[in-house]
N, C-alpha and C positions, 0 to 999 in steps of 0.2 A: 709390164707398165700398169701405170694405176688410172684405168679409168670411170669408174664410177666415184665421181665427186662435180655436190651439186651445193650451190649456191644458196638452199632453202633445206630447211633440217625437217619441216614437216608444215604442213597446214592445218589449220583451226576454223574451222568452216569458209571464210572470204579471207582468212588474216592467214598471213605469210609469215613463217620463224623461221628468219634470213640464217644461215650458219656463221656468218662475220658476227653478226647481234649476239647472240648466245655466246659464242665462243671468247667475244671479247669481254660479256659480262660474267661472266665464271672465269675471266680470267682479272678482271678488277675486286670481286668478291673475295678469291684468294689472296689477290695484294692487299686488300684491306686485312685479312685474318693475320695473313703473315708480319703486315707492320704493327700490328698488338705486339706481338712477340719481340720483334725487333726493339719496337718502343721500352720494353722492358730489360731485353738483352744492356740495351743502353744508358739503364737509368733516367729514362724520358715520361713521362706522364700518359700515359697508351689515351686516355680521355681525350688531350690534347690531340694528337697525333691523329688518332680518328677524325675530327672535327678538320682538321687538314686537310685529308686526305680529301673527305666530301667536298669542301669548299671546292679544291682545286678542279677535281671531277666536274663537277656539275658547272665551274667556268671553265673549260675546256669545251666539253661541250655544248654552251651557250655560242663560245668561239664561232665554233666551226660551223652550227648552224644558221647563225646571224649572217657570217659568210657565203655559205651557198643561197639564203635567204636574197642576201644582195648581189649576187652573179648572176640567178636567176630571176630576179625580180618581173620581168616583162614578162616572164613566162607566167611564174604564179599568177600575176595578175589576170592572166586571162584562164588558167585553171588550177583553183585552188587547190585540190585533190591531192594536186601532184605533192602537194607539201606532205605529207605521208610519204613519202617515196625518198624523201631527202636523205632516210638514215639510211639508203641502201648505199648510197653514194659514197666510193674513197678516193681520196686523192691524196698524194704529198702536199700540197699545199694547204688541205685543211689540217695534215697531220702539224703543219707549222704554225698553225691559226690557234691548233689547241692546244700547242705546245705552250707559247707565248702568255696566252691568255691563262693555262694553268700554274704556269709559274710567277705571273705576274701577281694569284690570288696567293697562293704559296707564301711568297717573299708578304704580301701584307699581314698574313695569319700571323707568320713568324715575328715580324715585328711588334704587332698589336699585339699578341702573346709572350712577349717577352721570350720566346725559345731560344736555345742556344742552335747558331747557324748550325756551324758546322756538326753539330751531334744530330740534329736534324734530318739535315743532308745523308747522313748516315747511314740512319735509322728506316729511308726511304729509297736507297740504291737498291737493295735486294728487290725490296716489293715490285717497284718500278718495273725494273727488270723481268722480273717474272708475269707480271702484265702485260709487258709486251710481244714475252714469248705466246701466248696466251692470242692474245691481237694476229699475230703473224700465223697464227695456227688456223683461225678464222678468215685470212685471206687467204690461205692455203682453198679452203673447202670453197668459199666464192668468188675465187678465181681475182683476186684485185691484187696488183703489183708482182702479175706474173711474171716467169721466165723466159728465157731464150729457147729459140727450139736447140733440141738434143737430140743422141742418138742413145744417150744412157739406157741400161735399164731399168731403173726406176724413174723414169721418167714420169709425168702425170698428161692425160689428155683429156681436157673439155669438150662436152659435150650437150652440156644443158644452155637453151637461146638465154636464160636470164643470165647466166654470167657474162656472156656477150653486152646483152643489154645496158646492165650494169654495170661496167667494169671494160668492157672493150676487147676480151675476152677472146684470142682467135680459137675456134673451135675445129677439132678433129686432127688436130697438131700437137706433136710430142712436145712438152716441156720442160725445163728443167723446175725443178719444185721448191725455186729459190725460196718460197716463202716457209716450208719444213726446213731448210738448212739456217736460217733467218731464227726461226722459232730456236731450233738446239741450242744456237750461240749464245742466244739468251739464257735460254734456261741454267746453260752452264755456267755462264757471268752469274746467274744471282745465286745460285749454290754455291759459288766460289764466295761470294760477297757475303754470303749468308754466315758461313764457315769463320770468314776472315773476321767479323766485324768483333769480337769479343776480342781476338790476336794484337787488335790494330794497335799502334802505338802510339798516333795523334789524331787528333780529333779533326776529321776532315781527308783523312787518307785514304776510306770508302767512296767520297766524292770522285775526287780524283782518280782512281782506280775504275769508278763505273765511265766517267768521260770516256779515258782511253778506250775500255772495252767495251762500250759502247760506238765507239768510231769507229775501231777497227773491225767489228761485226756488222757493220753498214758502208763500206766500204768496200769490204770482200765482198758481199754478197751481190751488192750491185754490179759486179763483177758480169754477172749472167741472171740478171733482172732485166727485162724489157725497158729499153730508156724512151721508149712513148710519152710523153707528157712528165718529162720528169726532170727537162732543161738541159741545158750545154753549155759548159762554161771550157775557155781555154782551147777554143776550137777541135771540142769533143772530145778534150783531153778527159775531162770530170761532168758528171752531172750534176743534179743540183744535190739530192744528198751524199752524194761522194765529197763536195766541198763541204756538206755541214760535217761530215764526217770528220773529216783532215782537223776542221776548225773544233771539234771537242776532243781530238788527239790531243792539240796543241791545247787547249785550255786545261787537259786533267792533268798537262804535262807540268803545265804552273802552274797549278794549284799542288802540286805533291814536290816540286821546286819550293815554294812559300813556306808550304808547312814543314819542310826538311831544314829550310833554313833559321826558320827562328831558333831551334836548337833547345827548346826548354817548351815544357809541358802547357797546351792553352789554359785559357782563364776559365776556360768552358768545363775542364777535367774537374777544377774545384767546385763547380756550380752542380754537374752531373754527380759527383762522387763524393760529396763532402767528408764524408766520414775516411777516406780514403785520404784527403786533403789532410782531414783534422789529424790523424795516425800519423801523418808523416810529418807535423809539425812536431807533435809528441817525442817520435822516435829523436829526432834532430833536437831537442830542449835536453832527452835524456844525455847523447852525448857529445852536450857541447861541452 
């Protein structure tokens, strides 16, 4: 069983390097690298796509701290300190607060950019993905959205009071280490997506493809994740991300239905690939 794993990756005189912090910024760092790459895989403007990626980041997490800022308000107010302590905090509800809010800044880049959706969208499933795996590897080490007790053996046991603290953390109890099986499905979705996205045949069938596997990766997992604060829906049939789950099944489901249907190549192919566009009007003049 694995039990040395602790919450804090090292201290810097009074300053605490939480292992969620680290872990999930080396795991944003490589999603940025990776989306250059991507951006280019796809004929997209990597300039662009950077400038996205930030925006979206940094409303994300405006999101979610504005959020715990207003939960806890009464508290702050009587000790401000504790604002320092808000990054240590996770929860599914902030993960929804800077979901929203990052894709809300998303969708305006895109538009005020003139970018094409769906190539977009694309161009950003791998990184995503792989950011999350990254994220989930970080709650692994600080014990947030733990598992079920187990009898496996690789199980994981806490042992440090700040994951408690933090996090709710029962300590000296075997668990399952939903948050490393969490981390692999991801990692595998975006090496899948990474692979696939030059293959793909319509613009938009990356999207679609991260939904599904992204549902079904959240889904299972919660499977044997601690449902503590994570809602009841259907008289404990689902929790709360077990239903976002289902519902991004069913949305990658139509969205890869939509694009299956139009039957003919997007507008977006000729915007991204002109030269590809311009060749094939060519070939078609030669033999008409």
């Amino acid at each position: 069983m694995l039990t040395q794993v602790h919450p804090v990756l090292f201290h810097i005189g009074s300053i605490l390097i939480p292992a969620y912090g680290a872990s999930a910024a080396v795991g944003v760092l490589l999603a940025l690298l990776l989306a250059q790459r991507t951006a280019r895989m796809a004929g997209l403007n990597p300039a662009q796509v950077w400038n996205l990626c930030i925006v979206s980041l940094f409303a994300a997490l405006l999101g979610q701290r504005l959020l715990l800022i207003v939960l806890n308000w009464s508290d702050l107010r009587s000790h401000p300190s504790w604002m320092l302590g808000l990054a240590m905090i996770h929860h599914p509800l902030l993960a929804v607060a800077g979901a929203f809010m990052g894709l809300g800044a998303a969708a305006l880049v895109i538009r005020r950019q003139k970018m094409p959706f769906w190539t977009t969208v694309d161009v950003l499933a791998a990184p995503l993905t792989l950011g999350l795996a990254f994220e989930q590897l970080g709650a692994l080490l600080a014990g947030s959205g733990y598992g079920t007790e187990t009898t496996v053996r690789w199980a994981v046991i806490y042992t440090s009071p700040l994951a408690a603290r933090w996090s709710g953390t029962p300590l000296g109890i075997a668990l399952h280490p939903v948050q490393a099986y969490a981390a692999l499905a991801f990692l595998t979705l975006s090496i899948f997506l990474l692979v696939w996205l030059p293959e793909r045949r319509r613009q938009g069938d990356l999207a679609g493809l991260w939904l599904m596997g992204t549902g079904v990766a959240v889904y299972i997992t919660e499977l044997v994740r601690d449902p503590i604060g994570r809602g009841s829906l259907l008289r404990g049939a689902l929790d709360g991300p077990q239903a976002a789950a289902v519902l991004l099944v069913l949305a990658g489901a139509l969205v890869l239905l939509e694009r299956k249907a139009t039957g003919k190549p997007d507008k977006e192919s000729a915007v991204t690939n002109p030269g590809t566009a311009h060749q094939g009007t060519k070939n078609e003049a030669e033999h008409g």
